[in-house]
C-alpha positions as CSV (number, residue, x, y, z in Angstrom):
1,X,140.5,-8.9,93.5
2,X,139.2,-5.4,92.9
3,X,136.4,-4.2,90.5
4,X,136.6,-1.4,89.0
5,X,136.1,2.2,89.8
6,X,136.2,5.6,88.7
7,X,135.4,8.2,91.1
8,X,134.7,12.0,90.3
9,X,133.7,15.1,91.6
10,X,131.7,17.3,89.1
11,X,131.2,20.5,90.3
12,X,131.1,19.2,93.8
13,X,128.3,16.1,92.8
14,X,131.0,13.5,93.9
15,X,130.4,10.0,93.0
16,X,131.8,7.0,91.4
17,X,131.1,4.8,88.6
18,X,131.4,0.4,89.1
19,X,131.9,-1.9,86.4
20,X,131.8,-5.3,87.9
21,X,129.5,-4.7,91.2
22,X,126.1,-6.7,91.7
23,X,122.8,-6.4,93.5
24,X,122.0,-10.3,94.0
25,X,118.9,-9.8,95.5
26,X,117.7,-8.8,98.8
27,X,113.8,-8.6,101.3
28,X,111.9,-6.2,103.5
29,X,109.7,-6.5,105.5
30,X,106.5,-5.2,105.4
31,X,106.5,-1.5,106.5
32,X,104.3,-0.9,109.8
33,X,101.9,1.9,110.4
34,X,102.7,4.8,112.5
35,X,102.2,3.0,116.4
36,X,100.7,-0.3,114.5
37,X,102.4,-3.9,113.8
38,X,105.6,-3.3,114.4
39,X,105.9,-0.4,116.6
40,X,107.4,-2.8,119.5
41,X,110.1,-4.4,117.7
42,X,113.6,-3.0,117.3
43,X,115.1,-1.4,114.5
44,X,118.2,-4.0,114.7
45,X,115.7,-6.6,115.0
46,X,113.7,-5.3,112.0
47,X,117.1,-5.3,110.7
48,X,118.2,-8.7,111.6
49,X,115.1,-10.1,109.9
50,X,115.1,-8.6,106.8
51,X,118.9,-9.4,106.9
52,X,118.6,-13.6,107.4
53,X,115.6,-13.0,104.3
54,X,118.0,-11.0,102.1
55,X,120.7,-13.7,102.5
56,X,118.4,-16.8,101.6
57,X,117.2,-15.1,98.8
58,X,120.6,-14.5,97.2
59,X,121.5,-17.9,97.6
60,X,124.8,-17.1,99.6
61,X,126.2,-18.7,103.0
62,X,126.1,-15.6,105.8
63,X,130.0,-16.8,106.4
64,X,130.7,-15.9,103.3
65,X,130.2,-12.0,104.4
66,X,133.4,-10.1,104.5
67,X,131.4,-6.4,105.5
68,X,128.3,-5.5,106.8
69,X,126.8,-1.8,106.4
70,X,123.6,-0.2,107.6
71,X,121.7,2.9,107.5
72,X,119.6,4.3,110.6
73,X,118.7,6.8,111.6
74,X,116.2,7.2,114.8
75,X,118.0,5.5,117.8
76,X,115.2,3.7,118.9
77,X,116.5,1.2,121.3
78,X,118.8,1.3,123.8
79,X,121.2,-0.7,122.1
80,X,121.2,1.1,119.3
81,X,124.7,1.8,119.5
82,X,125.3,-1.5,118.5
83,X,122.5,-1.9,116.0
84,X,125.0,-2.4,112.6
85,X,127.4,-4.7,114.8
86,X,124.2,-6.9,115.8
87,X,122.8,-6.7,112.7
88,X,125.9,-8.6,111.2
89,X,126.5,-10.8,114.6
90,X,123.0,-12.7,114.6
91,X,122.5,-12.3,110.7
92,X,125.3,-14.6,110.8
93,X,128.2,-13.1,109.8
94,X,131.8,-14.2,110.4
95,X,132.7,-12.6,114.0
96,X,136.2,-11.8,112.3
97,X,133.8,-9.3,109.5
98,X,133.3,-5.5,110.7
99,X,130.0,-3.4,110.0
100,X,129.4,0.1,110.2
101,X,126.5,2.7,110.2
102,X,126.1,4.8,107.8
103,X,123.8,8.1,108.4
104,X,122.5,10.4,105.4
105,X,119.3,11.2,107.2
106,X,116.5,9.8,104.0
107,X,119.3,8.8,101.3
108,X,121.2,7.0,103.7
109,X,120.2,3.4,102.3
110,X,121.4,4.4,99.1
111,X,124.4,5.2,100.3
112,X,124.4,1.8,102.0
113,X,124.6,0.4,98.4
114,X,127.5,2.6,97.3
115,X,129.2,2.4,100.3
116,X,129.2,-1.9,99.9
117,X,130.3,-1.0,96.3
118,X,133.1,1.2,97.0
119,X,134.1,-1.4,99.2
120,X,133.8,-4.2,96.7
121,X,135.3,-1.9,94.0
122,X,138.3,-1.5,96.3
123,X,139.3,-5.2,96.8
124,X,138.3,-4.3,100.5
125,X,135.4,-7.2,100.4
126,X,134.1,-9.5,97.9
127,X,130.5,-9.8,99.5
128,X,128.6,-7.1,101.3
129,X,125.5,-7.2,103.7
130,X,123.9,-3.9,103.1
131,X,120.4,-2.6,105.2
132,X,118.7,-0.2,106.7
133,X,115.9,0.3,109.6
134,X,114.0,2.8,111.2
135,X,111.4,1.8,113.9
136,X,109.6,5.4,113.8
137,X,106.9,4.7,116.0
138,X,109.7,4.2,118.8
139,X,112.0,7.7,118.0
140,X,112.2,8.4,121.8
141,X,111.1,11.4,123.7
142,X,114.9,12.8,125.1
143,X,116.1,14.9,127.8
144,X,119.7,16.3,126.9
145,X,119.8,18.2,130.4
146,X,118.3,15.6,133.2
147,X,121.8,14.1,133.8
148,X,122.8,18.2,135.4
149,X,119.1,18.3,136.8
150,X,116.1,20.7,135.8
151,X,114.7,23.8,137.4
152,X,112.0,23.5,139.4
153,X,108.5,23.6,137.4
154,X,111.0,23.2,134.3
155,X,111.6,19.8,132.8
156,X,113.4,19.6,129.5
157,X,112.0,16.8,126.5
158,X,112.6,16.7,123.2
159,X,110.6,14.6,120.6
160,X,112.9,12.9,118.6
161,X,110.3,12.0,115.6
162,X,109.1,15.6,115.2
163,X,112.7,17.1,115.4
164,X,113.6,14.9,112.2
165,X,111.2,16.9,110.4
166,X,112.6,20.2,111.1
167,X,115.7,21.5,109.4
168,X,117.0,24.1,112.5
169,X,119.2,26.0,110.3
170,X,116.2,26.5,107.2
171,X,112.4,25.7,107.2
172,X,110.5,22.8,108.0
173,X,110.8,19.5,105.8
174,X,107.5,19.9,104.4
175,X,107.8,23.5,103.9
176,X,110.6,22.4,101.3
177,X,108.0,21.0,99.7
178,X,105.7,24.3,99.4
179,X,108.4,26.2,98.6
180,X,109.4,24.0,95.3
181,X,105.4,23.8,94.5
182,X,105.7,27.7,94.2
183,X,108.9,27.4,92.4
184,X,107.5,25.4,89.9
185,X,104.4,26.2,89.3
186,X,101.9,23.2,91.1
187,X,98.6,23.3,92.1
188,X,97.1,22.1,94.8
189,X,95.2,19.8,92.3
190,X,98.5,18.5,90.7
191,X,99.9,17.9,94.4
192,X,96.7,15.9,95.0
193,X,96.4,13.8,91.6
194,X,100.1,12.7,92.1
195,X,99.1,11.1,95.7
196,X,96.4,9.6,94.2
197,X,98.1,8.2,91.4
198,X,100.8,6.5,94.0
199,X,98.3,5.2,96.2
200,X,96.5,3.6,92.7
201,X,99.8,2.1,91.6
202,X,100.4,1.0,95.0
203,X,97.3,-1.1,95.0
204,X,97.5,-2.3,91.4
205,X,100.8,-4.1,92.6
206,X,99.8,-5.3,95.4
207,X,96.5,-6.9,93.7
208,X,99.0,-8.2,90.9
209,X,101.4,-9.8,94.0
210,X,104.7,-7.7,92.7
211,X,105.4,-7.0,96.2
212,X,105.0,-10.3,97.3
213,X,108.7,-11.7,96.1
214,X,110.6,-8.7,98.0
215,X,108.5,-9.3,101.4
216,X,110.2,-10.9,104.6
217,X,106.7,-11.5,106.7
218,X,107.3,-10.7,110.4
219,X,106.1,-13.1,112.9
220,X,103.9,-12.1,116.1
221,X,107.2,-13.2,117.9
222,X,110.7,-14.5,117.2
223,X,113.7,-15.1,118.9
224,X,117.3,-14.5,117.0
225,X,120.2,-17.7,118.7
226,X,123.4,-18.1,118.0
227,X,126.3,-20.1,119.7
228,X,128.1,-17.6,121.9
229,X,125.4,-14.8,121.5
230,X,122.5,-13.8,124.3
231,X,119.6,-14.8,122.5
232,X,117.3,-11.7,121.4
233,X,113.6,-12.1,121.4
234,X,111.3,-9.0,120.2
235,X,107.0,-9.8,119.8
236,X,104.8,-7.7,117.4
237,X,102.3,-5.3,119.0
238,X,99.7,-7.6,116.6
239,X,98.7,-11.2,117.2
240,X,98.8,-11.6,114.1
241,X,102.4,-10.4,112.7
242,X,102.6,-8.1,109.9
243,X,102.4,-9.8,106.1
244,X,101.4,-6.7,104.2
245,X,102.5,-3.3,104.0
246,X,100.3,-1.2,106.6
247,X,100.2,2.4,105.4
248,X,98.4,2.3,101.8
249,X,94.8,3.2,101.5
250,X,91.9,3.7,99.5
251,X,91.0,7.6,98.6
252,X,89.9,10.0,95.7
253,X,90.4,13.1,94.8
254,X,87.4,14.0,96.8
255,X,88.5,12.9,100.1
256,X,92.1,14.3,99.3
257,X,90.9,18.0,98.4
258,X,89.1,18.0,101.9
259,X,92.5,17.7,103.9
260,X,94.2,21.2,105.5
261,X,97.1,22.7,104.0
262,X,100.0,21.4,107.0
263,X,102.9,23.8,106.2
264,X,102.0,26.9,104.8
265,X,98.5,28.3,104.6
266,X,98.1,28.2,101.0
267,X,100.7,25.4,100.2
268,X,99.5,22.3,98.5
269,X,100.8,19.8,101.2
270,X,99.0,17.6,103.4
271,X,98.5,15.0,104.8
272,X,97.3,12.9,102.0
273,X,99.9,13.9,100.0
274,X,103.2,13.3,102.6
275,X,104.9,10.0,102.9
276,X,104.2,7.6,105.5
277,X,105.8,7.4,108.8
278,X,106.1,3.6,109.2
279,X,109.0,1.3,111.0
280,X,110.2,-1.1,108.7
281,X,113.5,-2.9,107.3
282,X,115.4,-3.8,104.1
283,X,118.5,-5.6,103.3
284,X,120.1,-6.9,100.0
285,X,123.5,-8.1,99.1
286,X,125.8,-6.9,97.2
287,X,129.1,-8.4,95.3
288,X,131.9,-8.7,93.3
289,X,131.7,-10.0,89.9
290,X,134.4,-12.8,90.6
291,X,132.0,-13.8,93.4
292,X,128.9,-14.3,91.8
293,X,130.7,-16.1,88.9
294,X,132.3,-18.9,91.3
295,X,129.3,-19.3,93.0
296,X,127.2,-19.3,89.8
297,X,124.8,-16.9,91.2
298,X,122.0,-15.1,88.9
299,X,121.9,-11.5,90.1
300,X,119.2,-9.4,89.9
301,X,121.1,-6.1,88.5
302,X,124.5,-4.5,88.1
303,X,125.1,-1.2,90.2
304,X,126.7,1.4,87.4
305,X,127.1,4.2,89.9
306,X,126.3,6.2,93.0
307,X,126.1,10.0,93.4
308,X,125.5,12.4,95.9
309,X,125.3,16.2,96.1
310,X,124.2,19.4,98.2
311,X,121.7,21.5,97.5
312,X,120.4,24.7,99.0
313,X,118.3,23.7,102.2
314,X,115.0,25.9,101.8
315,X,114.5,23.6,98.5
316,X,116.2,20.4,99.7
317,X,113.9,18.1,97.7
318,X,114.6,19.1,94.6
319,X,118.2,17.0,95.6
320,X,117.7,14.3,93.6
321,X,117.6,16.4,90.2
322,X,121.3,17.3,89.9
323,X,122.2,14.3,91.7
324,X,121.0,12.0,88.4
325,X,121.6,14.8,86.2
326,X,125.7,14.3,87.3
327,X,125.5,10.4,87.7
328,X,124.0,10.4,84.1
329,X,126.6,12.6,82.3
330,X,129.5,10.6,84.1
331,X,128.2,7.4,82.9
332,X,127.3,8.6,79.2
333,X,123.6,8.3,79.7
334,X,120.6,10.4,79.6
335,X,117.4,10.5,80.9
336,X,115.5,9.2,77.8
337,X,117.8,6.3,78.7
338,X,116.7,5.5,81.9
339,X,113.5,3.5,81.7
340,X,112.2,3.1,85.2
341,X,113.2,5.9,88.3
342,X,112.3,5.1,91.8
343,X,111.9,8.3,93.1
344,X,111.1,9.1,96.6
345,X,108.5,10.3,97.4
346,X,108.9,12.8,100.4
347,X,106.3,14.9,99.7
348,X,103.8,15.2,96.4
349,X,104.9,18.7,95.3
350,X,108.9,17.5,96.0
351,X,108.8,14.9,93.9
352,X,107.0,16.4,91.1
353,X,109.1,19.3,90.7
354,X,111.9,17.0,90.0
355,X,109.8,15.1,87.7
356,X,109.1,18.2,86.0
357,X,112.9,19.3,86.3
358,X,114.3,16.5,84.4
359,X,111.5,15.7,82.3
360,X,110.6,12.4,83.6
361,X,108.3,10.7,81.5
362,X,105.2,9.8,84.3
363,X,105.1,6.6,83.2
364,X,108.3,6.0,84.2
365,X,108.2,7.3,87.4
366,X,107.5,5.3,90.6
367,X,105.1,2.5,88.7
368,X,104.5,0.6,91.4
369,X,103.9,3.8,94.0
370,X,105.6,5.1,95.8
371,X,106.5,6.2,99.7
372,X,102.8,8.1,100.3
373,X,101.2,4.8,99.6
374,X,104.3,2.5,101.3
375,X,105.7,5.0,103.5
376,X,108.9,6.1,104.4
377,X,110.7,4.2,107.0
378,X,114.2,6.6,106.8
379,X,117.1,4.5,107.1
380,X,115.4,1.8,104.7
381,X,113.9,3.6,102.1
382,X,116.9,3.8,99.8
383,X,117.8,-0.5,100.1
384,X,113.7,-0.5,99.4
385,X,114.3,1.3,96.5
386,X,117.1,-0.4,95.4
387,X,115.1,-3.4,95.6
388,X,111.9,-2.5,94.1
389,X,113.7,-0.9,91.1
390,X,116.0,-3.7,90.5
391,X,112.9,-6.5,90.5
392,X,111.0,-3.7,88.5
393,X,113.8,-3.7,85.8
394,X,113.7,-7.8,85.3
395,X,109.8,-7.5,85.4
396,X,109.1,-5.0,82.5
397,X,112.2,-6.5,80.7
398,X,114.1,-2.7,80.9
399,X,117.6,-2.1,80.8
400,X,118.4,1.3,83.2
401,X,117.2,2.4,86.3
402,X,117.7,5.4,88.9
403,X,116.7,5.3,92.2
404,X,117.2,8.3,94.2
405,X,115.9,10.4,97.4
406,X,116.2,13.9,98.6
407,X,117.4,14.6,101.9
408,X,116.7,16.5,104.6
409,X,119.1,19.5,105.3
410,X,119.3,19.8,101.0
411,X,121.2,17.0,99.6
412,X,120.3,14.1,97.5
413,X,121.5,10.4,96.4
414,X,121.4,8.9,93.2
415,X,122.0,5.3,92.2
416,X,122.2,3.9,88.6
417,X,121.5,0.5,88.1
418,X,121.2,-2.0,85.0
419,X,119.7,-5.2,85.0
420,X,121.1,-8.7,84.8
């Protein structure tokens, strides 16, 4: 039986609003430094891990799965044509269940939500695998002309990693980020105390354990068997597995204000103040109303809405503003109502202009840190989001939260959720 759904299209923000559709719960796994812990292992097996987490936490059976969906973006395997089939295969779902791939460059595991509740909405499932993965560290180096041969003296490669941070028909993704500093006024100083801020929220959750219930530890080495599938196998470049997320660090503003300018001479971005590149996974599931009442499940949230909208390219992360703005006005809310955001964090200066845009109450904003402490594994940001917001909400005992992203190319994604 179908939830139900109202979709709309308000001035070209389409979305749809859900009145029955759940976010049981879900895992990640820790998020991997650039070439560190888990620069050896597979997206689909990141994937697959976080997956088998994510369906023990909810308390469901994995044959209960009528749909899989996953986000990524950075084939970085060579069965990566695969990855959202394998994903549902050894993750245990039914073999008679289909997945599919989902791609919205850094919004796309947002969209992995609304997509599983479109599909709920629709009667078309009644439980929903939803993930994303990026491996980063292994976005391949590509030749798109060795199969007709090069010139002599003139080999063709292409880095995959750096091309996803150039926009070929604007500016470079950071340069977004410059650009929306100028447009709204921020210093370098503002850029900086923001980073710092995330990376000090960052470590006051980790030193309280928040992020310990939402972790899916990785192994130095597993395998993945199943009756009637080759068995996979993948081993951590450390001994040691990965428990904790890699990328956040200790700084000040001192150390912060001696890092270059990256994108424009006197822009306020750098390093310090940029998300993470980091390989990582996140999964949760997602279901029908009727489902989690016959199975007497206890979710962690109800998903109100999803929204998605374009946005002129030069100043793409300013996306998420009218995304929530149109998600908000559709479902009757405003932002004083919403009382935690998880924001991306792309860059410093991208995510404070939208702060500034709506008039996001700071302490509202990304309270546990945010992707320039954790980082910013693409295709799983959005689930980690998801996650993190919805475990937030039951946490501080708050009703409402958005969670939202910007994305490259000038979009951005917006999710409304409410807690359980």
């Amino acid at each position: 039986m179908s939830a139900n759904v109202t979709g709309f299209n308000q001035d070209r923000a389409v979305g749809a609003l859900f009145e029955d559709v759940y976010l049981i719960d879900g895992r990640r796994t820790p998020f991997g430094a650039y070439c560190g812990s888990l620069s050896s292992v597979s997206p689909t097996d990141l994937a697959i891990h976080a997956a088998r987490a994510a369906i023990e936490a909810a308390g469901v059976e994995a044959s209960s799965i009528d749909q899989t969906v996953v986000a990524n973006i950075g084939q970085a395997s060579a069965d990566s044509f695969f990855l959202p089939r394998h994903v549902a295969l050894y993750a245990g779902a039914p073999e008679t269940s289909a997945a599919l791939m989902v791609q919205r460059i850094c919004g796309s595991g947002l969209d992995v939500l609304g997509t599983a509740a479109e599909q709920i909405a629709l009667g078309k499932a009644s439980l929903v695998l939803g993930a994303g993965t990026d491996t980063m560290s292994r976005f391949p180096l590509v030749s798109y002309s060795a199969r007709q041969g090069f010139g002599l003296g003139r080999p063709e490669y292409v880095d995959l990693l750096w091309e996803a941070l150039n926009d070929t028909a604007a500016v470079p993704m950071g340069r977004t980020a410059d650009n929306l500093a100028e447009r709204y006024g921020l210093s370098r100083d503002d850029v900086d105390a923001f980073a710092l801020a995330s990376q000090a929220r960052c470590a006051a959750a980790r030193e309280a354990g928040f992020f310990d219930a939402e972790l899916a530890a990785v192994p130095d080495q597993g395998e993945f068997a199943l009756d009637g599938l080759e068995p996979r196998r993948f081993r951590c470049k450390s001994r040691d597995g990965l428990g904790r997320d890699e990328h956040p660090r200790q700084t000040t503003l001192e150390k912060l204000a001696q890092l270059k300018p990256v994108f424009s001479k006197e822009g306020p971005t750098t390093a310090g103040s940029a998300s993470g590149i980091v390989d990582g996974a996140a999964a949760m599931m997602v279901a029908s109303g009727e489902f989690v009442r016959a199975h007497g499940l206890k979710p962690l949230a109800r998903l109100r809405g999803h929204c998605s909208v374009g946005v002129e390219p030069a100043y793409m992360g300013i996306g998420p503003a009218p995304a929530i703005r149109a998600l908000l006005d559709r479902a009757g809310a405003g932002i004083a109502d919403i009382e935690r955001f998880e924001i991306n964090e792309a860059f410093g200066a991208q995510c404070l202009a939208v702060q500034r845009e709506l008039g996001i109450d700071p302490d509202r904003l990304n309270v546990n840190g945010g992707a320039i402490a954790i980082g910013h594994p693409l295709g799983a940001t959005g689930v980690r989001l998801a996650l993190t917001l919805s475990r937030t909400l039951v946490r501080d005992d708050a009703t409402l939260g958005i969670a939202s992203a910007c994305v490259g190319g000038g979009q951005g994604v917006a999710l409304l959720v409410e807690r359980c």
